[in-house]
C-alpha positions as CSV (number, residue, x, y, z in Angstrom):
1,X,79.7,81.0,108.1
2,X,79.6,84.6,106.9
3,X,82.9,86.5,106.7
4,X,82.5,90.1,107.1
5,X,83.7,93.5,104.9
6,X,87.0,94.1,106.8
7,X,88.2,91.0,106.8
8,X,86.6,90.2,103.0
9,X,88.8,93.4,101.8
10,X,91.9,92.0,104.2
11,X,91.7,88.8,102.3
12,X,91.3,90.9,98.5
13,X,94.5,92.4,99.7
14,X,96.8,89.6,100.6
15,X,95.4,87.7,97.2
16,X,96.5,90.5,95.0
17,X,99.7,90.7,97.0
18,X,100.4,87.0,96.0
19,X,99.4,87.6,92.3
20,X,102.0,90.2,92.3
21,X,104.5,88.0,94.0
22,X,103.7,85.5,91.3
23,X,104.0,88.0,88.4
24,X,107.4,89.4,89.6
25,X,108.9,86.0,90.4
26,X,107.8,85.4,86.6
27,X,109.4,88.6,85.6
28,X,112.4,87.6,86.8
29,X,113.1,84.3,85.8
30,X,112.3,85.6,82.3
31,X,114.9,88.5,82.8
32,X,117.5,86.1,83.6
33,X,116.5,83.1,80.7
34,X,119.1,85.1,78.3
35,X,121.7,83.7,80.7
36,X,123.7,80.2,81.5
37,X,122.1,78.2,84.2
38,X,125.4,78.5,86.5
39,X,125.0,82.7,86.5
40,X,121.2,83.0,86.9
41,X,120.7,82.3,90.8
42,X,123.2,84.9,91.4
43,X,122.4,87.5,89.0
44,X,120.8,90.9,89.3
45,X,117.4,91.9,88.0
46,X,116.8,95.5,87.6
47,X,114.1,97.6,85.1
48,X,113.8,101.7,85.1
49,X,110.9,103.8,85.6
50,X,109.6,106.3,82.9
51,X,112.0,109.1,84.0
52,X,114.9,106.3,83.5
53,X,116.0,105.6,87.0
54,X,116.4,102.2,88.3
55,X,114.7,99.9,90.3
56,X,116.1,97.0,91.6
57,X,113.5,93.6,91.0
58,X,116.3,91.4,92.6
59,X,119.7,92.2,94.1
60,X,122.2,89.4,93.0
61,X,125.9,88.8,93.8
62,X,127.8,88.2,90.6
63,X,129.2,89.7,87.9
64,X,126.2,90.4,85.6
65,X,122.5,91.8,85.2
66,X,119.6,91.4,83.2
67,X,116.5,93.6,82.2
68,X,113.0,92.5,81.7
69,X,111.5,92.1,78.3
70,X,111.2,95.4,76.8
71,X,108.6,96.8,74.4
72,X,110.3,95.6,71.5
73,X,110.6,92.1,73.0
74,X,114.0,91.7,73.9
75,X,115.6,90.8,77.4
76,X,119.1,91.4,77.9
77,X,122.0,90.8,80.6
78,X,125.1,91.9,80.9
79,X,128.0,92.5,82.7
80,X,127.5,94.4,86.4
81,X,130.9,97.2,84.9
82,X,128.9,98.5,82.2
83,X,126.1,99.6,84.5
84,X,126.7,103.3,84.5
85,X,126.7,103.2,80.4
86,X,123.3,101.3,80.9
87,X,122.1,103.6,83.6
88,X,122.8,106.8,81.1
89,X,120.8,105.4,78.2
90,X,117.9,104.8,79.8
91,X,118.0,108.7,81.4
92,X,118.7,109.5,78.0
93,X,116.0,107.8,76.4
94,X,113.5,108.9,79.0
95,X,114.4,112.1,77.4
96,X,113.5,111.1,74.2
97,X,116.7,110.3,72.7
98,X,117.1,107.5,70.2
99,X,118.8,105.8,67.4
100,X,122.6,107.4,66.3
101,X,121.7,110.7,68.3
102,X,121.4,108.6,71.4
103,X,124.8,106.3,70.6
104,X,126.3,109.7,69.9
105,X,125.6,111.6,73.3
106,X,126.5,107.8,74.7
107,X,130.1,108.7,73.0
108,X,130.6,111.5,74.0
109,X,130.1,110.6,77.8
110,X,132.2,107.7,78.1
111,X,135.2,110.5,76.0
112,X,134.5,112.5,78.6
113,X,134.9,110.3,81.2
114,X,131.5,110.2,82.4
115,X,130.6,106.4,82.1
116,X,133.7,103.8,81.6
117,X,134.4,102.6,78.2
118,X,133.5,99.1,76.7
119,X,136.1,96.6,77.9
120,X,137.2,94.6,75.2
121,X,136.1,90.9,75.7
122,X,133.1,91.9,77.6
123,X,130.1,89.4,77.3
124,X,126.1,90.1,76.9
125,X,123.4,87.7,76.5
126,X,120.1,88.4,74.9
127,X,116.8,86.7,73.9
128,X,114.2,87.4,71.7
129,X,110.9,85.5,72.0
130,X,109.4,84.4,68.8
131,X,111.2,82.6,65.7
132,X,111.3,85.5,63.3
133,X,114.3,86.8,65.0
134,X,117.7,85.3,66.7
135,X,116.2,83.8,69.8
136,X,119.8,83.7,71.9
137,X,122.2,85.8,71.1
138,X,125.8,86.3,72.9
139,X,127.6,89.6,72.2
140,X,131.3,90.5,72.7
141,X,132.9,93.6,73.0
142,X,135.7,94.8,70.6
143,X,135.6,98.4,70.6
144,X,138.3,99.7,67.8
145,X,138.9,96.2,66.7
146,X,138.3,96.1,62.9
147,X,137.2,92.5,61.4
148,X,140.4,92.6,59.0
149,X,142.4,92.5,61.9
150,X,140.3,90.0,64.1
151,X,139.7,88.1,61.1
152,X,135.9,88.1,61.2
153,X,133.1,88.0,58.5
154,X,131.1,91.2,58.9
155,X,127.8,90.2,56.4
156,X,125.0,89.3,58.7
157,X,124.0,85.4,60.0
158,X,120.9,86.5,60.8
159,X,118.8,84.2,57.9
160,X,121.6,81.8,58.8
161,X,121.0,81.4,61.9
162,X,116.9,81.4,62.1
163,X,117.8,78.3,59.8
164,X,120.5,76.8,62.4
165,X,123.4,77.1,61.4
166,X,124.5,80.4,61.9
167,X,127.8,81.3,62.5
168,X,129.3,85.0,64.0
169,X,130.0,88.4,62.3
170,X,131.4,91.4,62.9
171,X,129.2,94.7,63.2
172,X,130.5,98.6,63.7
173,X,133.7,97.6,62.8
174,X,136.8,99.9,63.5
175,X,134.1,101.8,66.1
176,X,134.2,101.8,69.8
177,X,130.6,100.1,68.9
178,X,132.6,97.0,67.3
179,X,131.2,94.4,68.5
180,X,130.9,89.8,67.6
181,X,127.7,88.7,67.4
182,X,127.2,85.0,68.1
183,X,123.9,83.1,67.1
184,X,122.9,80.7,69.8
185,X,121.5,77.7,67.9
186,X,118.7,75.5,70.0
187,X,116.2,77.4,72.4
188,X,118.4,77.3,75.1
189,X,122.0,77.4,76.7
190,X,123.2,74.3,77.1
191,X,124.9,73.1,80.2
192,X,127.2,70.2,79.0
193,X,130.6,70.5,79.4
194,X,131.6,68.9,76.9
């Protein structure tokens, strides 16, 4: 049986279609590894283009989002009321703003009421692939808090924690950047309530 051009290029199409069905359905459950099990199913998945604007991979119903692996190899969640501080940096950075410069005009939008400000307590998850960094890493929010007053180390875990048994610290203390970073140990968020 021959099958003819038309339908030969019909059938090319619908095979690349699945391949990139396949790829984004990858793409997304990476994006949301950085989280629990119980807030994946539910969560957003979102990227931006190269002029910073964002495009929705997978609308979701809960409280937090997560990015695709960037080109620095990390992939990051959050919570869904920081979106417009998100949405800014990557505008920002399309513009070629990086580093303090870019935390600075961040600063200056949330004083002027542009974005909201951090809330204290908030929670983001990230990953990093290989071993020579902090694979899981959880984040909290404590803008203005200093460690004195939290009572919180503020020397780095990092080697710590690559070895397993690190513990949290304080960075950007006594900024609205302050902020707990908590090593995950283990590949993966564990589920056990106990």
């Amino acid at each position: 049986m021959s099958i003819n051009k038309p339908t030969l290029a019909l059938l090319a199409l619908f095979a690349a279609g699945q391949a990139a069905a396949q790829s984004d359905q990858a793409t997304i459950e990476k994006a949301l590894s950085p989280l629990p099990q119980d807030l994946r199913a539910d969560a957003t998945v979102y990227t931006y283009d190269d002029a910073g604007n964002r495009v929705t991979l997978k609308v979701g119903s809960n409280h937090v989002e997560c990015s695709p692996t960037n080109a620095e190899g990390f992939t990051r969640c959050g919570p869904v009321s920081q979106r417009a501080r998100r949405d800014l940096q990557a505008k920002l950075s399309a513009q070629g703003l990086a580093g303090e410069e870019l935390q600075m005009a961040l600063q200056k939008a949330e004083d002027e009421g542009r974005i909201p400000p951090r809330k204290f307590g908030t929670l983001a998850y990230r990953r990093f692939d290989t071993p020579d960094r902090i694979q899981y890493l959880m984040v909290i929010s404590l803008p203005f808090a200093t460690a004195e007053e939290m009572g919180m180390p503020t020397g780095s875990q990092r080697d710590n924690a690559l070895a397993g048994r690190g513990t949290p610290w304080m960075m950007r203390s006594g900024t609205s950047g302050a902020h707990l970073m908590i090593p995950i140990n283990g590949t993966e968020y564990s589920n056990d309530p106990h």
